[in-house]
C-alpha positions in Angstrom: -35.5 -54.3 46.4 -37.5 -56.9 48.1 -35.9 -60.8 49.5 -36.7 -62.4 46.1 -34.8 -59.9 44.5 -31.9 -59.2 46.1 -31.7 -63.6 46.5 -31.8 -63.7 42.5 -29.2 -60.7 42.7 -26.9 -62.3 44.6 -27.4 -65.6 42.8 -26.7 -63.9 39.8 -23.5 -61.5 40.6 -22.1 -63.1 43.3 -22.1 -66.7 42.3 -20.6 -68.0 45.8 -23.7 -66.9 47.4 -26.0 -70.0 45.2 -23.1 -72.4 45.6 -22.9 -71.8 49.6 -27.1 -72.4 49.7 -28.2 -68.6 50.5 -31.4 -67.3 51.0 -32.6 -64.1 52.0 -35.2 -64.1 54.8 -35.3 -60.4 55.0 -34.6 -57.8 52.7 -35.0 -54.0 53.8 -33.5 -50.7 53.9 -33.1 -50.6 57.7 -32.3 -54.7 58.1 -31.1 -57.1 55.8 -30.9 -61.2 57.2 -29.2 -63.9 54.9 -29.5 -67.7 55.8 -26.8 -70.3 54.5 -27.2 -74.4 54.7 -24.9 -75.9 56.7 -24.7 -79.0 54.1 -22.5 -76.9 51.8 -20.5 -75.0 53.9 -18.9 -77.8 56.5 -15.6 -78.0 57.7 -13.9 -81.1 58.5 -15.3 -81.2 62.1 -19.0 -81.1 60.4 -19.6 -77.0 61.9 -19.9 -74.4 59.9 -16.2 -73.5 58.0 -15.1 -69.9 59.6 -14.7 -68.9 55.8 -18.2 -69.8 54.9 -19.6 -68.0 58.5 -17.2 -64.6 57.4 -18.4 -64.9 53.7 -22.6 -64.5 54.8 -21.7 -62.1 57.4 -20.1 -59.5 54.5 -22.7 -60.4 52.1 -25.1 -59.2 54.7 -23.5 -56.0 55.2 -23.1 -55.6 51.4 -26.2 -56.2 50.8 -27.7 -53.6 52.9 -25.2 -51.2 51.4 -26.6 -52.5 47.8 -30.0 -51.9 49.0 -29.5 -48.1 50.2 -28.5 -47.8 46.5 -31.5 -49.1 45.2 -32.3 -46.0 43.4 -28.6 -44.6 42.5 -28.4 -44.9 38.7 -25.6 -45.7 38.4 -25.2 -48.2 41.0 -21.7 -48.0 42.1 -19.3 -50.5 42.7 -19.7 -51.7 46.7 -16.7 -53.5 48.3 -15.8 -54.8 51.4 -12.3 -52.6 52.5 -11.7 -54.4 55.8 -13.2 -56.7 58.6 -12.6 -58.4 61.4 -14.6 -61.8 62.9 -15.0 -63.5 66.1 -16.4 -67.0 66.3 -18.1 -67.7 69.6 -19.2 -71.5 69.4 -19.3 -74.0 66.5 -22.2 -73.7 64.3 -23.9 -77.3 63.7 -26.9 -76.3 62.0 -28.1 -73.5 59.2 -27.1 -70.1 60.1 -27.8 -66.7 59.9 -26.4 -63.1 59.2 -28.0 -60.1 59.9 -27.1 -56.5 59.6 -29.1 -53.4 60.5 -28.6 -50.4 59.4 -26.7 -48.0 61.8 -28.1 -44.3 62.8 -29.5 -42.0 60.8 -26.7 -39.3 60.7 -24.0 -41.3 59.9 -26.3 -43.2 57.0 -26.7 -39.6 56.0 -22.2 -38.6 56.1 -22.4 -42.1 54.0 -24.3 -40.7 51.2 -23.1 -37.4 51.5 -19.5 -38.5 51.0 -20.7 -40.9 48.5 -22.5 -37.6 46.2 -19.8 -35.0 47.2 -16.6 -36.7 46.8 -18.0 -40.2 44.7 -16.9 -42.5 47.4 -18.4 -43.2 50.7 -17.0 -45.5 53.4 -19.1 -47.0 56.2 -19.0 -49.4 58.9 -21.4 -52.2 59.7 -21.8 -54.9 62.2 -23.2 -57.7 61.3 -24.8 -60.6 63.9 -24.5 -64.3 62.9 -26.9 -66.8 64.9 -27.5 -70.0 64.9 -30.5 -71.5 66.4 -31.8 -68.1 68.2 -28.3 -67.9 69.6 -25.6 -65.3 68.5 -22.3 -67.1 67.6 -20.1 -64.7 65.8 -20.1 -60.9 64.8 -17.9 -59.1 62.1 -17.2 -55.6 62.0 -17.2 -54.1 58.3 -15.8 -51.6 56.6 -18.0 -51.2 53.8 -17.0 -48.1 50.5 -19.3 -47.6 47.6 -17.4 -45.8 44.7 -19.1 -44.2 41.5 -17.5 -46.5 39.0 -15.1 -44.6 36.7 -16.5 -43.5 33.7 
């Protein structure tokens, strides 16, 4: 799944994703980077609202979950089971989210878990910037589930 796919994806699922101004500037197993418009997602101090900032950081990580599924038919159901965010500075222009993908081995207990037991549970970290600056980070737990059938 290449950027212009997984954009039109998540335009198409995940309707929040068109309506905060998302686009995918990367799109790849190991690295995933979403940008959102600041026009559509300001608080009443004209930053960035935290919700919006939270909201492209777990797409990010879901996404790159979504990705590593790319040839699982069929594609399970991907959730976000818990997170936590920090804010460093106001954002006060478009920002970013990017999540890489962690270490090989526990990528591989991921899928294991995923195949053995039809549920895997991983966790992510996920970088937002703004500007070439880092101002905020989440910390994702991310479970893919074989849907019930």
């Amino acid at each position: 799944m290449n950027a212009v796919e997984l954009e039109q994806y998540l335009h198409r699922h995940i309707p929040i994703s068109s309506a905060m101004g998302i686009t995918v500037v990367a799109a790849a197993p190991d690295a995933v980077q979403l940008r959102a418009a600041l026009t559509p997602n300001l608080n009443h101090r004209s930053t960035a609202f935290g919700g919006s900032v939270a909201a492209l950081a777990v797409l990010a990580g879901w996404s790159l979950v979504r990705i590593g599924f790319a040839d699982v038919t069929p594609l399970p159901q991907i959730v976000i089971q818990r997170s936590t965010v920090e804010y460093a500075v106001p954002i006060r222009s478009d920002f970013d989210a990017t999540c890489r993908r962690p270490g090989q081995e526990m990528w591989q207990r991921f899928m294991q878990a995923y195949t053995r037991r039809g549920r895997g549970r991983l966790r992510l970290s996920v970088d937002v910037g703004c500007a070439g600056v880092t101002v905020g980070h989440l910390t994702g737990e991310f479970v893919a589930m074989m849907e019930a059938g």
